[in-house]
N, C-alpha and C positions, 0 to 999 in steps of 0.2 A: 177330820171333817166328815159330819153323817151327810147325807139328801136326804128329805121328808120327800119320798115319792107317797104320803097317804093325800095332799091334796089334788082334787081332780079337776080339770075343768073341760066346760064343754069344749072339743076342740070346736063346734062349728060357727063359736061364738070368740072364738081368736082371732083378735083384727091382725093382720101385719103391722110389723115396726112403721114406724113414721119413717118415708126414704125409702122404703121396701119397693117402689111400681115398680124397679128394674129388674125384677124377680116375677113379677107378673107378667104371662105370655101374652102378647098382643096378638089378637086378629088378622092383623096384615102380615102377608108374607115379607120378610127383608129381600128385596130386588139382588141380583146377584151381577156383579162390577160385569160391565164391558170389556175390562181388561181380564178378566177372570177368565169369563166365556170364554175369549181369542185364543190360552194357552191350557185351556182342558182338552185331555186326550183320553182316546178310550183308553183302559187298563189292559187289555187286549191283544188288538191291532197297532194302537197309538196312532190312530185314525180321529180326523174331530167329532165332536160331539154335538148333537141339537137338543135345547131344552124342548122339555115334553110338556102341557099343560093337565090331559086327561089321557093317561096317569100322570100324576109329576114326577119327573125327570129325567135323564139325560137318556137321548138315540143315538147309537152307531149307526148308523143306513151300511158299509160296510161290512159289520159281523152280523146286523140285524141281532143287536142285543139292545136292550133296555135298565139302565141303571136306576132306579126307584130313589124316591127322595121321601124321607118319613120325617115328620114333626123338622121341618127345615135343614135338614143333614141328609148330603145322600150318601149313597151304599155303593160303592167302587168295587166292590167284591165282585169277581168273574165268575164265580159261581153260584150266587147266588141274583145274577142277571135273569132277565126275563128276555124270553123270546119278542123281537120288535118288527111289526112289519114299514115302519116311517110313518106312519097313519095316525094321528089323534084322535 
């Protein structure tokens, strides 16, 4: 079996399959469960944790560390935390 990679097309003129939005990033952020929050610990201390709004995401007040949240996933990495002073 060959592929004919000689036909080209514009990518910018590529619709998505029919059924694809759920591939498409929506604007709003997804809210993170009540229960979720209750049993987050820092990686740390295992001390709880505060969401952050500016920057997003998670404060020790404890370590005074900062867990960073990027494109909706945050970064639990103890080293690569950010200095926190509780402050938004």
């Amino acid at each position: 079996m060959e592929i004919d990679f000689s036909a080209k097309e514009d990518v910018n003129k590529i619709q998505p399959p029919v059924g694809a939005s759920h591939f498409i990033r929506p604007e709003k952020k997804m809210p993170i469960s009540p229960a979720l929050l209750e049993i987050l610990a820092c990686p740390k201390c295992k001390g709880p944790l505060e969401q952050t709004q500016s920057p997003e995401g998670f404060g020790c007040r404890a370590c005074g560390l900062l867990y960073k949240t990027e494109d909706d996933i945050p970064n639990f990495l103890i080293d690569e935390a950010l200095p926190w002073t509780g402050e938004d």
